[in-house]
C-alpha positions as CSV (number, residue, x, y, z in Angstrom):
1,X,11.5,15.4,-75.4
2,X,14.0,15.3,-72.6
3,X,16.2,12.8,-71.7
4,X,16.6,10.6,-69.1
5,X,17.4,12.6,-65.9
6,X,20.7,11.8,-64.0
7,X,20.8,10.5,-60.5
8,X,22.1,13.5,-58.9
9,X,19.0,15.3,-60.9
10,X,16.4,12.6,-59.5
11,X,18.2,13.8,-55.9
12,X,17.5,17.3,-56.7
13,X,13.9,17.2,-58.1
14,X,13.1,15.1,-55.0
15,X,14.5,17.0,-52.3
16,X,12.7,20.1,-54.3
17,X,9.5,17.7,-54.2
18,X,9.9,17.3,-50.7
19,X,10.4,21.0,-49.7
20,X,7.5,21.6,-51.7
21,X,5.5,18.9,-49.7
22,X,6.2,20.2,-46.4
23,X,5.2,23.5,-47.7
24,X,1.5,22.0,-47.7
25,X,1.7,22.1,-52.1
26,X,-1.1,20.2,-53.8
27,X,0.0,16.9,-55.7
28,X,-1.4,18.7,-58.7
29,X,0.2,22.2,-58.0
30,X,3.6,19.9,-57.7
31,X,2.5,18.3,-61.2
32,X,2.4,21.7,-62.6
33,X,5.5,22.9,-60.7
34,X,7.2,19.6,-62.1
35,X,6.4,20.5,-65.8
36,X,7.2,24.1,-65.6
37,X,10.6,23.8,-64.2
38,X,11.9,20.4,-65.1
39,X,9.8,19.4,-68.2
40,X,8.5,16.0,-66.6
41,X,5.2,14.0,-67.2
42,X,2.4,13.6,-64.5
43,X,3.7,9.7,-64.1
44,X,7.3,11.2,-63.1
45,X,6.2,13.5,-61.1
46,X,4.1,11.0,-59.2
47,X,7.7,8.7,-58.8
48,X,8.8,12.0,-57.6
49,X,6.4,12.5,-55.0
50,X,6.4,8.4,-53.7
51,X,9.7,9.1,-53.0
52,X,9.6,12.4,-51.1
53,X,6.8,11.1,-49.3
54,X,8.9,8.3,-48.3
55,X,11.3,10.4,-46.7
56,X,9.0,12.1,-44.8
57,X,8.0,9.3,-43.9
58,X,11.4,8.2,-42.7
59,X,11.9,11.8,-40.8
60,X,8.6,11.5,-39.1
61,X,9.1,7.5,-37.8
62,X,10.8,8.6,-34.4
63,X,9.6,7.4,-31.4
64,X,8.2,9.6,-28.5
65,X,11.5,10.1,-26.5
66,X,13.7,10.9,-29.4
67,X,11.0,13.7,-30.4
68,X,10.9,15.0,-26.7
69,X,14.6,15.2,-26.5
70,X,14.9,16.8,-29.8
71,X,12.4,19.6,-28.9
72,X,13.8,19.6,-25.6
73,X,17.2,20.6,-27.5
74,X,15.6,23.4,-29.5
75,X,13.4,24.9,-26.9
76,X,16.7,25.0,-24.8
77,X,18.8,26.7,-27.9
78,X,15.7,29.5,-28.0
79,X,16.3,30.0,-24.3
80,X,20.1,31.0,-24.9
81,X,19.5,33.0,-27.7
82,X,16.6,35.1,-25.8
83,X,18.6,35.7,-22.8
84,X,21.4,36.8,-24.8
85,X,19.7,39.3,-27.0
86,X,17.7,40.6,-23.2
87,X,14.4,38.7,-24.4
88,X,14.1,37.2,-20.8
89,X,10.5,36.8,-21.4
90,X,10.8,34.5,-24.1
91,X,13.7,32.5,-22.2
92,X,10.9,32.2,-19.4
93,X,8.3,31.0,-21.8
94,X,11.2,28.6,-23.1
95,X,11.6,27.1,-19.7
96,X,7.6,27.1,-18.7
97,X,7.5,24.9,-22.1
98,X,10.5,22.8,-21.4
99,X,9.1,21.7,-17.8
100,X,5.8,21.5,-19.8
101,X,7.5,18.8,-21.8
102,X,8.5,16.8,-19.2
103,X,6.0,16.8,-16.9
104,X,6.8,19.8,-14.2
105,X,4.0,22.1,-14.0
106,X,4.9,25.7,-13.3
């Protein structure tokens, strides 16, 4: 039987728990991941999981102008990097969906 894992292994198998979540995994395809890899019972897993799905719960509590502004941000860096590799279609989608986002309809 293994021992007690560390904190910066609770981190780890977390975050892994996490990724593995917004993958769309199965709580009982983590479970099986869990004992695989790390050796751990259902009931740790589960703690696991609570936790991860804590902070995705904590990455998705954003309120409506924080998201716009953070897609606005993105959909603005895919417009650069289009024009710059000559992909001005996809730059013009990027701004039809930008003005989308805001209201402006084009």
């Amino acid at each position: 039987m293994a021992g007690r894992s560390t904190a910066v292994e609770t981190k780890f198998r977390v975050d892994a728990v996490y990724k593995l979540l917004s993958e769309a995994w199965s709580r009982q395809q983590i479970i099986q991941f869990a004992a695989d890899e790390w050796g751990v019972t259902e009931r740790h897993t589960d703690n696991y999981i609570a936790r991860a799905r804590d902070l995705l719960m904590a990455d998705a509590d954003m309120q409506r102008p924080a998201w716009l502004a953070e897609a606005l941000q993105r959909l603005r860096n895919y417009e650069q990097q289009a024009a710059k590799r000559g992909q001005i279609q996809t730059a013009v989608n990027s701004v039809a969906m930008q003005a989308k986002l805001i209201g402006i309809e084009v």
